[in-house]
Structure formats: structure tokens, C-alpha cells
LUMVEX-615461 format. One record per residue (C-alpha): z, x, y; residue in one letter. Coordinates in nm, 3 decimals, m for minus. Example, Ala and Ser with C-alpha at 12.3 -4.5 7.8 and 13.67 -1.06 7.14 Angstrom:
<sites>
      zz      xx      yy type
   0.780   1.230  m0.450    A
   0.714   1.367  m0.106    S
</sites>
This chain:
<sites>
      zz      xx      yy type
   0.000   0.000   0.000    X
  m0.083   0.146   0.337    X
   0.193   0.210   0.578    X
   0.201  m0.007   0.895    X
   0.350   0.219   1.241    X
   0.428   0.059   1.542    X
   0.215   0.275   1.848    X
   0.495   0.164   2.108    X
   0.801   0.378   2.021    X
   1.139   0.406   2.205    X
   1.113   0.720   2.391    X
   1.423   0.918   2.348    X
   1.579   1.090   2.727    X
   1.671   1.453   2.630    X
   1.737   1.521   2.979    X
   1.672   1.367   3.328    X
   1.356   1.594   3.304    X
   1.226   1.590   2.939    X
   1.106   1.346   2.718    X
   1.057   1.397   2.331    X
   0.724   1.278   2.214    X
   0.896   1.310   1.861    X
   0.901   0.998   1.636    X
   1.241   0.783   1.566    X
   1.417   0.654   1.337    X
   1.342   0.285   1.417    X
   0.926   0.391   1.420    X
   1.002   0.519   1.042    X
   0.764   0.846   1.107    X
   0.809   1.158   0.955    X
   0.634   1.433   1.158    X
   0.537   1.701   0.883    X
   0.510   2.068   1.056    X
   0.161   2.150   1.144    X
  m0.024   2.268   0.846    X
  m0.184   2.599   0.909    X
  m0.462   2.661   0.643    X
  m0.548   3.011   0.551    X
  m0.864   3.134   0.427    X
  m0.889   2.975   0.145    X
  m0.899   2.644   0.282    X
  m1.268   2.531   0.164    X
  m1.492   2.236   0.155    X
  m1.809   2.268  m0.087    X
  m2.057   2.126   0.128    X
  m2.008   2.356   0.435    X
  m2.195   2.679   0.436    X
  m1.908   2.813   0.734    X
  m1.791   3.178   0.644    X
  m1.425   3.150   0.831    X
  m1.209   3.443   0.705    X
  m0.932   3.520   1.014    X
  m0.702   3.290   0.830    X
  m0.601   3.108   1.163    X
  m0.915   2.866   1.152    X
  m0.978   2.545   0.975    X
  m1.303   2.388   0.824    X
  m1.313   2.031   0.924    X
  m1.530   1.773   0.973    X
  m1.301   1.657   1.186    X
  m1.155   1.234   1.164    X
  m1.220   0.944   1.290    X
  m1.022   0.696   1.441    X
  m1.136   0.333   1.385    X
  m1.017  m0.023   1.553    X
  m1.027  m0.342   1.358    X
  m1.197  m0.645   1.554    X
  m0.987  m0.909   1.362    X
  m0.617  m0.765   1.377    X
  m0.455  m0.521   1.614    X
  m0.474  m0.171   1.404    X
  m0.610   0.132   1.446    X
  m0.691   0.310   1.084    X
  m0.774   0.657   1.069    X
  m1.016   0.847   0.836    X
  m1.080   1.183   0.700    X
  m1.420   1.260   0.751    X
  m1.437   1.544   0.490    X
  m1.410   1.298   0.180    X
  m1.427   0.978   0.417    X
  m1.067   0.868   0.291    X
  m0.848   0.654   0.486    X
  m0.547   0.880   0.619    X
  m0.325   0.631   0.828    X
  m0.348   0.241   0.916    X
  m0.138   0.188   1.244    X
  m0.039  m0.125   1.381    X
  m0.092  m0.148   1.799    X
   0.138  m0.253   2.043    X
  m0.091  m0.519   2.220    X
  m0.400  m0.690   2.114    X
  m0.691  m0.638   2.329    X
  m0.739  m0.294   2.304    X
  m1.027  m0.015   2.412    X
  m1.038   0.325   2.227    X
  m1.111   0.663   2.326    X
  m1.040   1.066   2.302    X
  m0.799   1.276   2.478    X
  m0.989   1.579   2.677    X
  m0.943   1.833   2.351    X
  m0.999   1.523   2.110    X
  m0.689   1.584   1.924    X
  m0.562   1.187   2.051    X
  m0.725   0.867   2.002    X
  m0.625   0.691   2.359    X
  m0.559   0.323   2.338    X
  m0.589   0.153   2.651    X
  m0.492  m0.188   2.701    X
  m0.576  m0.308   3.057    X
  m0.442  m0.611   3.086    X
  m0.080  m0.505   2.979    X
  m0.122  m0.180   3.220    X
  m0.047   0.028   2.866    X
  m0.207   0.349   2.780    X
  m0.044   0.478   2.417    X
  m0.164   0.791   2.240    X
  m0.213   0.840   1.829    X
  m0.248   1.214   1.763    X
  m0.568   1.288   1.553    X
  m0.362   1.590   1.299    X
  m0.635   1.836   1.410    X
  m0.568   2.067   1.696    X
  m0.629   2.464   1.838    X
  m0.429   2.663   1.996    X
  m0.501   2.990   2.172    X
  m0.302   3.257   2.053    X
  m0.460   3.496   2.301    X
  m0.601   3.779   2.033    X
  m0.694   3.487   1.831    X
  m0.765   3.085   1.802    X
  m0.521   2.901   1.581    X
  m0.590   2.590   1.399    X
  m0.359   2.315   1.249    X
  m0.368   2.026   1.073    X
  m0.126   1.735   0.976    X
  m0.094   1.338   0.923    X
  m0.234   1.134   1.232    X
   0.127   1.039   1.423    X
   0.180   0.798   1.627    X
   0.294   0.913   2.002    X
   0.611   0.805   2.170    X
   0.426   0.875   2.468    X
   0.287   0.642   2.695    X
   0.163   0.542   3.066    X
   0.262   0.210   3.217    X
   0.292   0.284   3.550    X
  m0.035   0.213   3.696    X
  m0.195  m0.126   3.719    X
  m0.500  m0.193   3.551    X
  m0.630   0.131   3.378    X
  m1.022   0.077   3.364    X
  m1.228   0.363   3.374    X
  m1.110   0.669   3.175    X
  m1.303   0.980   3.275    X
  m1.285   1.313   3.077    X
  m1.430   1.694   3.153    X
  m1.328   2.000   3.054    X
  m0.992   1.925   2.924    X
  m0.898   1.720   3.185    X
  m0.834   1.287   3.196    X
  m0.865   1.146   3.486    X
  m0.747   0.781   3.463    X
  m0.853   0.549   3.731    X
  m0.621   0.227   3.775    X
  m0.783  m0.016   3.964    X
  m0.486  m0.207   4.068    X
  m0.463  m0.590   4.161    X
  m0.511  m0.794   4.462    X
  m0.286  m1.113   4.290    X
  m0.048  m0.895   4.228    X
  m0.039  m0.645   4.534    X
  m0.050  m0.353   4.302    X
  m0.228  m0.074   4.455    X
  m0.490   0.164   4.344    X
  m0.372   0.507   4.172    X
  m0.507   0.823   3.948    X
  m0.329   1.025   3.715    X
  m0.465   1.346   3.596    X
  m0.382   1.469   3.207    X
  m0.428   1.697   2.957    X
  m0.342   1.717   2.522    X
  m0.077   1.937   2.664    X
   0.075   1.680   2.892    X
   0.024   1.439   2.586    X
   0.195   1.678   2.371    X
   0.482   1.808   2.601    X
   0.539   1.426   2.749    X
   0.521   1.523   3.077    X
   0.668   1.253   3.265    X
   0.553   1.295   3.638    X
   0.171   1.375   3.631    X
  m0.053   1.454   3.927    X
  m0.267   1.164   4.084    X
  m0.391   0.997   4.359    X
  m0.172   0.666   4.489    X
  m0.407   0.491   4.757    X
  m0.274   0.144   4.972    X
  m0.515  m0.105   4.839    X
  m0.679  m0.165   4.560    X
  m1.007  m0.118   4.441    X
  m1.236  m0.104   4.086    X
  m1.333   0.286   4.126    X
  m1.337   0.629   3.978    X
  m1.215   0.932   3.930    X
  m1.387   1.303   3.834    X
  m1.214   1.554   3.726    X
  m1.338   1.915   3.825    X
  m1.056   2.214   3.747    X
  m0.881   2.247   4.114    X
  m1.079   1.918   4.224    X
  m1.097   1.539   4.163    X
  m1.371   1.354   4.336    X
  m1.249   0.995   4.334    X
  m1.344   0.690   4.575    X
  m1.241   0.543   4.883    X
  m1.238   0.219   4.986    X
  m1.267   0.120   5.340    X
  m1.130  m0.122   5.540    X
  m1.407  m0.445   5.437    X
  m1.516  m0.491   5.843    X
  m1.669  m0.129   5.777    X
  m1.765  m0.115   5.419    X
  m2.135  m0.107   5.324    X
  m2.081  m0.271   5.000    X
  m2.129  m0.621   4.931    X
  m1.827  m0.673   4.671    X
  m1.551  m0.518   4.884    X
  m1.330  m0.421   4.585    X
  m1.628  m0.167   4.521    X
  m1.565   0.137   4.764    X
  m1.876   0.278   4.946    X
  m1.740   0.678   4.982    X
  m1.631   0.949   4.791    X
  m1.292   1.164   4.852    X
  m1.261   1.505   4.758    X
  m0.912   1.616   4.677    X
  m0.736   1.984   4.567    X
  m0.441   2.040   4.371    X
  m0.225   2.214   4.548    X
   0.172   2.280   4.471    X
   0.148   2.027   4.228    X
  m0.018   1.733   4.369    X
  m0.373   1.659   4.524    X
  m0.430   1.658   4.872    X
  m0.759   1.470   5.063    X
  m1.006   1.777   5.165    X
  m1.317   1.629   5.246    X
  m1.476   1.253   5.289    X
  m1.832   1.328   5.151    X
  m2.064   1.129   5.471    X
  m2.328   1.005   5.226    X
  m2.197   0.616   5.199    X
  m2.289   0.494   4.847    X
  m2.228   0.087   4.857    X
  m2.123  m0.107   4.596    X
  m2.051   0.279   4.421    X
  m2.000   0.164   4.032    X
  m2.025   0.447   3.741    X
  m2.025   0.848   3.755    X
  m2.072   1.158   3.586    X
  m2.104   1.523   3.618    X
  m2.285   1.859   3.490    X
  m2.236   2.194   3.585    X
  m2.344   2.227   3.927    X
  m2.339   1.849   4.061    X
  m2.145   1.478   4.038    X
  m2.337   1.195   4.026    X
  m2.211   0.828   4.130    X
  m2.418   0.484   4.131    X
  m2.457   0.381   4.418    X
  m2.642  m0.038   4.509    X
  m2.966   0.196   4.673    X
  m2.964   0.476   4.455    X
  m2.772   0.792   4.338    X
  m2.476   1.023   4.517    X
  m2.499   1.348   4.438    X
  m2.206   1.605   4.520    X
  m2.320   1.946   4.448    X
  m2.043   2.204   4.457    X
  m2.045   2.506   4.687    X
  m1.674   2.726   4.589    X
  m1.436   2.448   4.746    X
  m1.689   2.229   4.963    X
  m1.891   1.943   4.860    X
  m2.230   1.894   4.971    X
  m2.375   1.532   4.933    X
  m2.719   1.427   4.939    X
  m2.874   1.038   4.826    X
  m3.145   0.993   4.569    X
  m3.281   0.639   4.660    X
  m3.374   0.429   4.391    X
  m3.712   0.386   4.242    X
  m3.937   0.079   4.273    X
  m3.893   0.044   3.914    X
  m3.518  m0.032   3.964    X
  m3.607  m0.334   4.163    X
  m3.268  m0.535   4.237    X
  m3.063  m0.420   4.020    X
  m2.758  m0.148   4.008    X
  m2.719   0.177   3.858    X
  m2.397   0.125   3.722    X
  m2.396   0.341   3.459    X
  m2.438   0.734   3.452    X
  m2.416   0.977   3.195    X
  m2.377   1.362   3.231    X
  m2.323   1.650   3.063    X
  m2.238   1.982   3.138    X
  m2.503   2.175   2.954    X
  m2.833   1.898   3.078    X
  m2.965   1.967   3.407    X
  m3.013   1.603   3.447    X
  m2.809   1.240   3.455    X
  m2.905   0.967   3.271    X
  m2.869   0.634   3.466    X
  m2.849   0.245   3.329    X
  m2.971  m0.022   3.618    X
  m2.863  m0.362   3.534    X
  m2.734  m0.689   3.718    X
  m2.374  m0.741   3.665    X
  m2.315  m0.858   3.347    X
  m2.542  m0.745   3.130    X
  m2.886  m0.872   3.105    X
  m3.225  m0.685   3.192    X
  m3.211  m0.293   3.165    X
  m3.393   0.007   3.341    X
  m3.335   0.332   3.208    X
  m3.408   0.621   3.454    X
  m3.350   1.005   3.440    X
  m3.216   1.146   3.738    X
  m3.288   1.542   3.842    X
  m3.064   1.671   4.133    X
  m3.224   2.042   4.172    X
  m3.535   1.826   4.282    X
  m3.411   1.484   4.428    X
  m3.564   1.283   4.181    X
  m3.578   1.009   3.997    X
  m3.804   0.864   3.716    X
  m3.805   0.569   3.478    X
  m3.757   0.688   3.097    X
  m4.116   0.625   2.984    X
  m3.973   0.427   2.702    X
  m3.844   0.028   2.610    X
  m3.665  m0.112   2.356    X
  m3.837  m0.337   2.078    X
  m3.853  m0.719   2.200    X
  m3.553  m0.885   2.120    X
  m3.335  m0.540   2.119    X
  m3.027  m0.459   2.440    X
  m2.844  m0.154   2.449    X
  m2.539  m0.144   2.326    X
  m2.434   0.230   2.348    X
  m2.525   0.537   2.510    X
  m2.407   0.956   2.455    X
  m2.489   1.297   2.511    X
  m2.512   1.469   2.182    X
  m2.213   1.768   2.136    X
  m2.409   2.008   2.327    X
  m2.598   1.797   2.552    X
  m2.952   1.854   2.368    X
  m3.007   1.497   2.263    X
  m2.953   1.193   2.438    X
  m2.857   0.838   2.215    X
  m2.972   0.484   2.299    X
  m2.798   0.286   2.005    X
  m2.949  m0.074   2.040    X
  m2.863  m0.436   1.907    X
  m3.124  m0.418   1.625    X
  m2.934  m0.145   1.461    X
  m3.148   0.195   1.587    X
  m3.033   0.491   1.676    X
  m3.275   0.601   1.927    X
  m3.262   1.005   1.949    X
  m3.384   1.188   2.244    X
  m3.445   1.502   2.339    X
  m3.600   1.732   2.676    X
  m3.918   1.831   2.625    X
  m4.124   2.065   2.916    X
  m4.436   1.958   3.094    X
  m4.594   2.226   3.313    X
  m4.238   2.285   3.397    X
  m4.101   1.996   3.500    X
  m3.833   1.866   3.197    X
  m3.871   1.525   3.083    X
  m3.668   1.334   2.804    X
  m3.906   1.142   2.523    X
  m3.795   1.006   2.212    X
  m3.792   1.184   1.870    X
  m3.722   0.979   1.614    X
  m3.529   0.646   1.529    X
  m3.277   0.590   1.254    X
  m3.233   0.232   1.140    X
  m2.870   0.240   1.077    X
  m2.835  m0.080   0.917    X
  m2.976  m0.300   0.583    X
  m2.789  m0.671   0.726    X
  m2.939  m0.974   0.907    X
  m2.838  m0.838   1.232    X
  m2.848  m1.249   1.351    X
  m2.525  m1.216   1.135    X
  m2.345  m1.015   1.361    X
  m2.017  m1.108   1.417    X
  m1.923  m1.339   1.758    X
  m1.847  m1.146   2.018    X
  m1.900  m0.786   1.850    X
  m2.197  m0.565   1.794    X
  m2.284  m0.188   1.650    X
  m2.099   0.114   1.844    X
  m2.119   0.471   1.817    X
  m1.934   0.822   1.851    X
  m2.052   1.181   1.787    X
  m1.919   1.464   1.692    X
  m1.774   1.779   1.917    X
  m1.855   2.018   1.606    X
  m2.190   1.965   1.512    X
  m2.512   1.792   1.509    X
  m2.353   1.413   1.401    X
  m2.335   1.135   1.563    X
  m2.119   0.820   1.356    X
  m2.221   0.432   1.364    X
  m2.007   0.125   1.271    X
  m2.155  m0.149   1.135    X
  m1.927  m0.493   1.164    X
  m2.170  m0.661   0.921    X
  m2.160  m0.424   0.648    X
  m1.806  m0.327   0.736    X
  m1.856   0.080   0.730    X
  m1.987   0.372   0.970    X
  m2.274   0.590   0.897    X
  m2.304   0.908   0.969    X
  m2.618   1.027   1.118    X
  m2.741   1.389   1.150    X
  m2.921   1.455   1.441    X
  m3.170   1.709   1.371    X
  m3.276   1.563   1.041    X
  m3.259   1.173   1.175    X
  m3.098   1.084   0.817    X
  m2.800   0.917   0.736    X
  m2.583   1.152   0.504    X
  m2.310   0.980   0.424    X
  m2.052   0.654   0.509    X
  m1.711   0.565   0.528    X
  m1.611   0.228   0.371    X
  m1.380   0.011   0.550    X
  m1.217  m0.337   0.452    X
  m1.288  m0.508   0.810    X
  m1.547  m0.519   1.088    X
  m1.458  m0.223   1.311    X
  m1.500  m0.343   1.660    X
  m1.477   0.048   1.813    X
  m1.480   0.402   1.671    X
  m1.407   0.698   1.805    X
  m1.430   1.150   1.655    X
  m1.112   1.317   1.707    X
  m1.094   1.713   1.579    X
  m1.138   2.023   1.650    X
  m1.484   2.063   1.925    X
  m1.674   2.404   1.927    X
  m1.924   2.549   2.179    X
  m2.256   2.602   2.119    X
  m2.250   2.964   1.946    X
  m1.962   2.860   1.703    X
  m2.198   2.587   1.566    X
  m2.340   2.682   1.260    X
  m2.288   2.366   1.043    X
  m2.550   2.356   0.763    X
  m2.541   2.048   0.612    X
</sites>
């Protein structure tokens, strides 16, 4: 019989200053000590030649929400065996990964909860070497509940930047707090942020010393047409432990709804195009990309970056849902282009990601295709077309369960990217180069949201061979 943990523990005050984020007697979890496998810690169908003893072999796991009950189960993605099944405090419920994707984050926005489930797969820098461990997932005693309506949880380079939108009803105010797996692991209780006097439905960007996040204006001088969406950008530095305003960026952006970031630049959607921030030491320099006639009247509201592609992805859409445009967005040269691509009749999007290492770019649609693309060159100029489809699913997709449909996560270690199914009631794991499905994990219920916790490697580590 699986074992049922409650995620919302009773913290346990040390001190007036620490917290444990150790489990208690009432939560009945007993938190083995970190497994450290050696060298001779093996699976058969990797190729990887790891012999320092400190690093482990993993797949890495995969956290897994159920869209008829209120648990989170977790799953071992090296023999695809269920590890843990975890009951949830509340029960609307979003899922993601902490900045190192060692925690599954569980976000409940209605109840103003964020709780924390740690993964069992975490490295450590030991200075002359990396050290690996591995245990159980645990449930976290640590939690945020101070903010008012978490909505848009934004990771990059080990850092969470979690924007709360706050509510007008209420008179709760905007805010940002600013985490890492360390401040997860150490329960720090005071984190650095952002507390503003009204509220507003923004977001928040996380770059080392900086954090671009939004402003909203007084509504006799906003530019945008729904006044809880801010129309400027902020860009604030930590200093002495807490971020201070540096710069209003002078480019307005109305109605300013999604954002992402690369190396050199942050993008924000903007109602008439695209806000780009490109970073010079500690300024900001901020130019507009207006939108394309192909855009019409709708919104980019969606952008995706990532650190290693020289260009954004951006989703224009009406609010709601409904009709699509795709467009690629290039900041070195100011523009912007419609993917020359559509989906099959009939077909929405239903997901989008960068692949690990930013070379492929996923449309996962309502039929049930993975749509895998990748940059291709054109007498120099870089343009994104699609290479193949996987069909990720054998069911009537007209039997999809109300009110659910496919979703996706990919891998930080190597070339997969994972599907659930609700219909079929497992997730699929799809390699990337080969566009084949090699292998599934069975579940009992529909999963309603998945998400790859583990251990992430760069680039030149990579050298799965599956």
C-alpha cells in the first residue's frame, strides 16, 4: 500500500531566527541521510563512464499531479517505478521546479500557499569536486504564505522569482520574493523581494544582482487598457540584502503580460509589440519591437527564452485562449517574423519549451503531437522550421477528459522531453534527436500536470547515449 504524506507540516521554531525544514513526528516522515553512490552505482542502458565516485547516473524523476484527487506521486525515471504518493494540502494546485530542480513547487493561488516536495536528487559543489546524492522524495516543512496571490513563477539561473499579484477585494498589495534550493533547503525565513502599494497581475526576472519586475502606474497615466496590467518595467539591485529601484526603463509596454530572457536581453509582451532590455554591466537599455501585421489584434502574452537561443519565441492570442500566432522574435536585429508554420485543422496548443540546451523548440498540441523544432541558417539570417512530429498518443483524443488535456516537461540532462497522456493514463518519453518514443511510465489516474526534477548538466557534460 502506498504511503499517504501530508505536504503542509508544522514547522518546528529552533530559534527566533531558524526554522527546521526537517519532518515531524505528526507528518510520520523519516528523512534517510543522503545516499551518496560511489562508482559502482550503474544503470545498463547508459553508456556514461562516471568514475570520481562523487557523481550519480540518473535519469533523473518525475513528479506527477493527479487531476481527480489532490496528490502528487513521484516516479523513478530509471525503471519508471513509483517512489512516493503524497497527499497535498489544498486542491487546486499548479506544479513546477525549484531553480536547481531538486523541488517540485506546488503553488496554490487561491489559498496564497506555495509548499515544496524535495525531488531525492541533488549536487553539491565541493569546490575540487561536484558531489551527488540521492534519497526518498520528502515532503518540505517549508512553505510561503505570505504573499497574496502567487501567479507567475519565473526561474533563471538558480534563482525563483515569485510574482504575487495581490488583490484589489482584499487590499492586499503586490510583492516578489526571490529564492533559491538553498533557501528551500536552509528554510530561510525572511527572503529578498519587492513589496509595491497596489496591486497588479505582473512579473518578475531574475538576473544574478538584478530583478527586472513591473510597475504599475497610477491608471490616469497608464497606457494600458486593463489597468491591473502595468505598462513599465523597474530595474532593481540587491544590495545589503534587499533590492533597491535603479532604473525605470522609458520604453512603456501597455497591457505588458508574459516575459523571458537569454543571455544578453529580457523580453516582455507588450499590447503593440515586444520590450526588450538588453544589459550593459548594471544599466538597462530598452528598445520596442512593434508587432507584425500578422499579429493583427491580438497580444503577445506569452514569451519563451532561453539562455543559449539568440532568439524569443512569442504566443499572440486574445485573452482566453482562442486563435494563435506564433512569431520568432530576434533582438540583435529588431525583428520579428511569423513561424512559417500552423497547426493541423482542428489542433490548439497546449504546451510550449525550450529543449535542455535551448537547440529545439516544442509545440505540444491538442491532437497529441509533439512538434520538434530546431534553428536552421539561411544566408545567415537563423530561422526556426520544424523537424519532425511525434504522435504521442494511440486514444480518441475527443475522449479527453473535461477540463484537461496532454502536458509536457523535458529533461535538464539530456535530449528528452516527457508527455502525459490523461486518456491512456501514462507519460511517454520522447527523445529528441531520434523523434521516438523510448519508453513510458504507467500510472493509475489521469495526470493533470508533470513536471523533471534531478540532477541538470550543461552542454559538455551531456553525453547520454540512449
Amino acid at each position: 500500500m502506498k504511503k499517504l504524506y501530508q505536504l503542509k507540516l508544522i514547522a518546528l521554531a529552533i530559534s527566533t531566527t531558524f526554522i527546521t525544514a526537517c519532518g515531524d513526528a505528526q507528518t510520520n516522515i523519516v528523512e534517510k541521510d543522503p545516499i551518496v553512490v560511489e562508482d559502482e552505482h550503474d544503470h545498463d542502458d547508459d553508456d556514461h563512464d562516471h568514475d570520481d565516485g562523487y557523481t550519480i547516473d540518473s535519469l533523473g524523476r518525475l513528479a506527477v499531479l493527479a487531476g481527480d484527487s489532490n496528490e502528487a506521486s513521484f516516479y523513478d525515471l530509471d525503471d519508471n517505478a513509483l517512489l512516493e504518493t503524497f497527499t497535498l494540502t489544498n486542491d487546486s494546485n499548479t506544479l513546477s521546479s525549484s531553480p536547481d530542480f531538486r523541488y517540485a513547487v506546488i503553488a496554490s493561488r487561491a489559498q496564497d500557499y506555495l509548499g515544496f516536495i524535495d525531488g531525492g536528487l541533488w549536487r553539491e559543489d565541493h569546490g575540487e569536486h561536484l558531489h551527488d546524492y540521492e534519497q526518498s522524495p520528502a515532503a518540505s516543512s517549508y512553505e510561503l504564505t505570505s504573499g497574496s496571490r502567487p501567479t507567475h513563477l519565473v526561474k533563471h539561473d538558480g534563482q525563483l522569482a515569485v510574482f504575487y499579484d495581490g488583490d484589489a477585494d482584499s487590499g492586499t498589495v503586490a510583492s516578489v520574493e526571490v529564492l533559491t534550493d538553498n533557501d528551500i533547503t536552509s528554510a530561510t525565513a525572511t527572503l529578498p523581494g519587492i513589496s509595491y502599494d497596489i496591486n497588479m497581475h505582473g512579473v518578475a526576472e531574475p538576473r544574478g544582482e538584478h530583478l527586472l519586475s513591473t510597475l504599475r502606474r497610477d491608471d490616469s497615466e497608464s497606457t494600458s487598457v486593463a489597468k491591473v496590467l502595468p505598462d513599465q518595467v523597474g530595474v532593481y539591485h540587491f544590495h545589503d540584502g534587499e533590492y533597491e529601484l535603479e532604473q525605470t526603463l522609458e520604453v512603456t509596454c501597455p497591457d505588458l503580460h508574459g516575459a523571458a530572457q537569454n543571455h544578453d536581453y529580457v523580453a516582455f509582451g507588450c499590447s503593440d509589440g515586444v520590450l526588450l532590455a538588453h544589459q550593459h554591466d548594471d544599466e538597462y537599455e530598452a528598445e520596442k519591437i512593434a508587432n507584425i501585421a500578422a499579429v493583427g489584434d491580438l497580444r503577445i502574452g506569452s514569451i519563451y527564452g532561453h539562455e543559449d537561443s539568440e532568439t524569443f519565441i512569442g504566443v499572440a492570442s486574445g485573452h482566453g485562449g482562442g486563435e494563435a500566432v506564433i512569431v520568432t522574435i530576434n533582438p540583435a536585429t529588431a525583428q520579428m517574423e511569423e513561424l512559417e508554420w500552423q497547426l493541423a485543422d482542428g489542433a490548439s496548443a497546449v504546451s510550449y519549451s525550450f529543449s535542455a540546451h535551448g537547440e529545439h523548440f516544442l509545440i505540444l498540441d491538442s491532437l497529441g503531437f509533439l512538434n520538434v523544432f530546431s534553428v536552421h541558417d539561411h544566408d545567415g539570417e537563423m530561422h526556426w522550421e520544424l523537424e519532425g512530429q511525434v504522435d504521442i498518443t494511440e486514444q480518441d483524443v475527443s475522449t479527453m477528459p473535461e477540463g484537461m488535456s496532454f502536458s509536457m516537461t523535458v529533461a535538464q540532462n539530456g535530449q528528452f522531453a516527457y508527455v502525459a497522456d490523461p486518456i491512456a493514463q501514462h507519460v511517454v518519453q520522447v527523445h529528441l534527436e531520434d523523434l521516438e518514443i523510448e519508453s513510458e511510465v504507467e500510472l493509475t489516474f489521469a495526470p493533470s500536470a508533470i513536471t523533471w526534477l534531478g540532477i541538470a548538466q550543461e552542454e559538455e557534460e551531456d553525453d547520454h547515449d540512449h
